[in-house]
N, C-alpha and C positions, 0 to 999 in steps of 0.2 A: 241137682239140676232142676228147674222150674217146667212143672208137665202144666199138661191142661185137660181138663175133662167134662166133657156135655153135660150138663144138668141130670138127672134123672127124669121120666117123664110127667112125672106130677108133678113137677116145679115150671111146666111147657111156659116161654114166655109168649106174650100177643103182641109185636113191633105194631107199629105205626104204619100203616100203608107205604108212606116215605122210605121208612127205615129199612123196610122189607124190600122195594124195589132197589134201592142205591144199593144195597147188599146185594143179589140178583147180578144187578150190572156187572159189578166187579169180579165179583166169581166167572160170569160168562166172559169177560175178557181177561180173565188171569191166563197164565203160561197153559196150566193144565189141557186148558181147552181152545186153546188156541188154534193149533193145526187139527181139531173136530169138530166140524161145521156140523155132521150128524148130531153129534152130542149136547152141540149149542141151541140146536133146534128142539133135542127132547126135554133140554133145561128150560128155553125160551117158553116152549110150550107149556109145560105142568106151568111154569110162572104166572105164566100171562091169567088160564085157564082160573087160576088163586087170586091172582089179585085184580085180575078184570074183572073176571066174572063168576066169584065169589064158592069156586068147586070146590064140596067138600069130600069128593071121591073122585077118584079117576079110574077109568079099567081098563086092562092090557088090549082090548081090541081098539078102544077108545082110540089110543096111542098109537097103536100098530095102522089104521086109518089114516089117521093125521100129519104123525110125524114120518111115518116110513112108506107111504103111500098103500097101506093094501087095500085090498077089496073091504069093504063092509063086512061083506058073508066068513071072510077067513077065518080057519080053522086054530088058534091059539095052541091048540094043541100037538099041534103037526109045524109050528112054525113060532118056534122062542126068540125072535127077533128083538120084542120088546124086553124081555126077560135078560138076555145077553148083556144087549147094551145100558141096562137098568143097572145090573154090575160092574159095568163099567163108569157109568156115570158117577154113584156111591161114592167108588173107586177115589175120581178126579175129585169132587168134592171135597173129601177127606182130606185128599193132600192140597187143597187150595189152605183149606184151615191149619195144619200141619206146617204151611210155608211160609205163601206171600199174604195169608188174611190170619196170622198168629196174633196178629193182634187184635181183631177184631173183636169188638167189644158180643156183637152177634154172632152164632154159628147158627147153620142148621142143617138136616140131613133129611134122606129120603127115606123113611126105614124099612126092613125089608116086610114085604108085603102088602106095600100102599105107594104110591106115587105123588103123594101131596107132600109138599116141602114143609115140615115141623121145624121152628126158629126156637132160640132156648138162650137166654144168657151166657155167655163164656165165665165160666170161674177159674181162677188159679189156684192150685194144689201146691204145696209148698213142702209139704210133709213126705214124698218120696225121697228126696234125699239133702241131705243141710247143704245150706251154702258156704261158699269156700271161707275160710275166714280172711278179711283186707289186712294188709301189713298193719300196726300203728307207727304214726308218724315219726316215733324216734327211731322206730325197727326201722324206715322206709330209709331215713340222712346216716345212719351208719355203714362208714365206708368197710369195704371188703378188704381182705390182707394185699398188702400194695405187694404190685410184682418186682420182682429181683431188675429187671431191666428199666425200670423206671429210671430216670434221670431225676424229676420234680415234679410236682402234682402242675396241672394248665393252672390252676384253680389260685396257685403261689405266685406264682410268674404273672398271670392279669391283678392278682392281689396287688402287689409290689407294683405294676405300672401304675393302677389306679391312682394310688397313696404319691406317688411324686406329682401325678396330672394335680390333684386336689393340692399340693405345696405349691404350686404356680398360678396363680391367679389367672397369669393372662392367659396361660396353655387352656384352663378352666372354660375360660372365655370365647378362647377359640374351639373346642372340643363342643360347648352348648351351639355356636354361630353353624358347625358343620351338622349338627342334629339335626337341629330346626330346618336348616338347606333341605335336608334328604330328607326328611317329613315333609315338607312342603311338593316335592320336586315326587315324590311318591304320589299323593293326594293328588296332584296335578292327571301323572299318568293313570291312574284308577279313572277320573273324573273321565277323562275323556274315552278309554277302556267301557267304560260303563255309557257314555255317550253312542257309541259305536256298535254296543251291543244292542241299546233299545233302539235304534235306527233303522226298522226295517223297512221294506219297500213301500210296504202300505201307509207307511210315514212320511215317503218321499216328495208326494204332492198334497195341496189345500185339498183337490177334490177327492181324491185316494181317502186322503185320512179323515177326511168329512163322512163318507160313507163307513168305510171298513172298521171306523173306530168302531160303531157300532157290534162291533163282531170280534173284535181282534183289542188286546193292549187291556183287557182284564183277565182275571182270574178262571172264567168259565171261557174255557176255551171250545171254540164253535165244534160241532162232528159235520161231518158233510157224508150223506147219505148219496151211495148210488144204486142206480135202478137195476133194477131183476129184470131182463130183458125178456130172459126164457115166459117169465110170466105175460109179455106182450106177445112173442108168437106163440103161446097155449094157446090164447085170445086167438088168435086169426087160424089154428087150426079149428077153434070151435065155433068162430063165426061167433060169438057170446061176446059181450062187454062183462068182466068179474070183478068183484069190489072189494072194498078191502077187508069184510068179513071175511067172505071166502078165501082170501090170504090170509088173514088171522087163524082161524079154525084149522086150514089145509083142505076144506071141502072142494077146491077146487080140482086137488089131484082126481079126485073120482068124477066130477062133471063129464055128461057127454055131450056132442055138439046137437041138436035140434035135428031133425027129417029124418025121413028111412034110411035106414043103411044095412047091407048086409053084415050077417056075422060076423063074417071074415075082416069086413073093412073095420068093422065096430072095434076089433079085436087090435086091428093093425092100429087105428088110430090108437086105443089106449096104450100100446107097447111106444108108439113112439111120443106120447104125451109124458108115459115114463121114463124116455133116455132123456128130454129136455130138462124135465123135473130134477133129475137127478143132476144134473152138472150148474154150478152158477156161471152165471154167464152176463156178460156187462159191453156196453159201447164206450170203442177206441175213443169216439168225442166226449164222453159221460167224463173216463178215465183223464182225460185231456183238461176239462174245466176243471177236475179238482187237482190236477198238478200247477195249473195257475193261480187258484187260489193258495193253495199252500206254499205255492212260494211268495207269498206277501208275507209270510208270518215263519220263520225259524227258530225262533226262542223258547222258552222253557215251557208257555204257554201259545201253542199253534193251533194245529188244526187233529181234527180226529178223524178215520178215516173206517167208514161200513157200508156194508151191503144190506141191500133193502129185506131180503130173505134173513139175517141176521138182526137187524134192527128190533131194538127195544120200545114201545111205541109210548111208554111212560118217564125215558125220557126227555122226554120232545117237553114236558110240561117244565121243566126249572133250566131248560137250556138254551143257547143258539144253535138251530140248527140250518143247514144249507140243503135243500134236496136239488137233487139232478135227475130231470127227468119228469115226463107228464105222468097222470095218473095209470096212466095205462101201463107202463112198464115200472114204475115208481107208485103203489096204491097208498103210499103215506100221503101222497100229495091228496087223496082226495078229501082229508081232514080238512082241507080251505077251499075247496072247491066251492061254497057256499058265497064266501066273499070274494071272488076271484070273478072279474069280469070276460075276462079271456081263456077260451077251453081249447082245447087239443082233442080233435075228433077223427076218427077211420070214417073215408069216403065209405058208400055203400060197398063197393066191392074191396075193400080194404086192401086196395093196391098204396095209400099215401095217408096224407094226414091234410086236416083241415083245421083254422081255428075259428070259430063260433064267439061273437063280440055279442053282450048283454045289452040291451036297450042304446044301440046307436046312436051317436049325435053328429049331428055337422056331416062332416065329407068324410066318417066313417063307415064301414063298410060289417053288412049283416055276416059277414066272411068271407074269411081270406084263404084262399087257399093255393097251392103252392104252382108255381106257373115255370116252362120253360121255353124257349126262343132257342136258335141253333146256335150253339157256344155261350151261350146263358139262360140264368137260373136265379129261381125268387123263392125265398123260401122263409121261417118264419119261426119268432122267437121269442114264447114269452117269460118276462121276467118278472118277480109279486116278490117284494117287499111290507114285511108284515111282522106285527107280533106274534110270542109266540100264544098259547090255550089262557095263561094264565098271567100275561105283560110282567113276567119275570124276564123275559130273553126277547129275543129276536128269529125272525124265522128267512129263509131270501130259498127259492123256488126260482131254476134255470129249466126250462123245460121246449125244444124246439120243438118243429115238425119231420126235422131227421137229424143225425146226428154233425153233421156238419152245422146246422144252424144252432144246436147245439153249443156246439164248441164258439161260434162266432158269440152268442151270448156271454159264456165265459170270456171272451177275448173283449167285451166290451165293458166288465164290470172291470176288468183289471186293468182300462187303459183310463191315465189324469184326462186325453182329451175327452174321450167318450162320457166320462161322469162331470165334466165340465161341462159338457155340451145339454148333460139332462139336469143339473142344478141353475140355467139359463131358462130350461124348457120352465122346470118346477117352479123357477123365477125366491127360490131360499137357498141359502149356503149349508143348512145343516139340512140334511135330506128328511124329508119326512118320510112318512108310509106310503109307500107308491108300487104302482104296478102298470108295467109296458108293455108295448107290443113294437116287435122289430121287424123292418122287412130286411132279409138278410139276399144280397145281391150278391152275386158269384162268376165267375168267366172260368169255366173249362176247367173246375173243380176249385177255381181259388177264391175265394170268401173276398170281395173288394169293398163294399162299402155297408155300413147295418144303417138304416132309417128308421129313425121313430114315427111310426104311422098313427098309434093311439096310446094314449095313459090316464091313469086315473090317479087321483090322489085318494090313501085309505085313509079312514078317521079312524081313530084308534078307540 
């Protein structure tokens, strides 16, 4: 049987920055770790930590801080949290290589008493035990002892029709006529089989598949990112805007909100900053846009589906990717916030959201912010179409001012009229880099009509 075994440590290999992230990936979404979100974060973590920013130690309170939220001050010694789950990590690792990554050309492990991921070539061992020996070919056509009930081998009886077919010419003639029929009449039904297969929605219209081509009907099949909510109300318990370091590191679990407060409250805020921390949590509308995008695309290459607490922020660089969500609940988005003329802001008292428009022109407005009348409602939705860090991919950013406008953004990228009506505004049939602003009108919760109020065309 063919084993496999890690290198010894002085043969350590050094991947390729690349090599070392795609590896990462797939380990974090292999089976193992699949249903441990804990565990993906303590992977995610040491990862990032390595290959962001270049760690070449990590230490158990390090981790216990970041990934599990404790205190700074915590005692290691009274509290093996990291330790436990460090075993169990190992653990999964192990058996990723073991299973669905046996072929991996790279392995690597965490070894015991260190937290830095060592990569190492995979080699095969051949020498634990021989392989089976294959029949040879005369061994494999020697027939076995014919059974007592046999009548005649199939083998005689097709022999004998063949041989009279081949003495008739014409029978000859007509057996090739019937061939060629059902070959053809096959070819036929595949053709269209395969026609029917690649025909999917986002195929269905010019302006559908003028957009979505972009994203969809290659090989790099788009992920669609949704937002970490919980990370939006931390924010309004703390009165604080947090960025997406502080998502990155986990420094935000320990943040406290600004003014005096008594102990007690200090105390409560942090326990309930820990019950939101601890659960993911996501908008019905978020969930909503990405079931309409996914359903443009059901074939072999669709769509991928994460959470922003999950999310890998390395590979955002060689992909398509879609977020849902402003930066405030979604902190990947604020990697474009630089080129993005339309922002998503909490009023002073962080009852709503407001959007903030970059050097105004025309009958544009310094902001827009969300407006109600009795049985209606104006609300607001911006969408950026862009590349992605390194113009290998594509990037498209859905992010309302609540979750309803939300979802109307979604319901406007997936409708032929709607992307008709913005490839008139853009005044070109293949969409360039662009980024909108919608007014999303409503009557007694029902979304009726979205208006494009502002866009900008990106240069790439």
């Amino acid at each position: 049987m063919q084993t496999t075994e890690i290198n010894p440590p002085e043969t350590a290999f050094h991947p390729s920055k690349s090599e070392w992230e795609r590896l990462l990936n797939r380990v974090v979404e292999s089976t193992p770790f699949r249903r441990s979100s804990r565990l993906r974060e303590f992977l995610i973590y040491v990862g990032n930590e390595v290959i962001l920013n270049g760690a070449e130690d990590l230490h158990e309170q390090q981790i216990g801080v970041a990934v599990f939220g404790r205190s700074p001050l915590y005692d290691t010694s009274q509290d093996n949290i990291v330790r436990v789950n460090a075993m169990e990590l190992r653990k999964r690792i192990d058996l990723y290589f073991a299973n669905e990554g046996q072929n991996e050309p790279l392995v690597f492990e965490i070894p015991r008493g260190s937290y830095i991921p060592v990569f190492r070539p995979r080699r095969l061992n051949f020498l634990d035990q021989p392989l089976a020996k294959a029949p040879s070919l005369d061994e494999a056509l020697v027939p076995g002892p014919p059974s007592s009930k046999e009548v005649a081998p199939p083998s005689a009886v097709s022999g004998s029709l063949m041989r009279q077919v081949f003495r008739n010419p014409f029978q000859l003639s007509l057996l090739i006529v019937i061939v060629c029929l059902a070959a053809s009449l096959i070819t036929v039904v595949r053709r269209n089989q395969q026609m029917q297969m690649s025909l999917h929605k986002w195929q269905s219209g010019p302006a559908l598949r003028a957009f979505w081509g972009n994203f969809f009907g290659q090989k790099l099949a788009p992920e669609i990112v949704l937002a970490d909510t919980s990370f939006g109300t931390a924010q309004d318990i703390l009165h604080k805007q947090l960025s997406l370091a502080e998502y990155l590191d986990y420094s935000y679990r320990s943040i406290q909100s600004p003014g005096p407060l008594s102990n007690d409250a200090r105390q409560q805020e942090q326990q309930d900053l820990a019950v939101i921390f601890s659960r993911s949590s996501g908008s019905i509308g978020d969930f909503r846009v990405a079931r309409r995008i996914t359903e443009l695309e059901t074939g072999d290459f669709g769509t991928r589906l994460s959470f922003a607490r999950e999310y890998a922020g390395h590979r955002l660089r060689w992909s398509n990717t879609i977020f849902v969500g402003s930066s405030r609940s979604n902190p990947w988005v604020e990697l474009f916030e630089d080129r993005m003329a339309y922002h998503l802001k909490q009023t002073q008292d962080s009852t709503s959201s407001v959007v903030t428009v970059d050097k105004p022109t025309g009958n544009e407005q310094a902001q827009y912010a969300i407006s109600s009348e009795p049985g209606r409602r104006a609300a607001y939705c911006v969408i950026v179409f862009l590349p992605n860090p390194t113009n290998t991919g594509n990037t498209l950013i859905v992010a309302g001012t609540d979750s309803q406008a939300t979802e109307a953004g979604g319901d406007f990228l997936t409708s032929e009229e709607d992307l008709e009506r913005l490839q008139v505004l853009l005044q070109k049939k293949a969409f360039p880099y662009f980024q909108i602003l919608l007014r999303i009108s409503s009557s007694n919760g029902t979304p009726l009509e979205s208006e494009i109020v502002s866009y900008r065309i990106i240069k790439k």
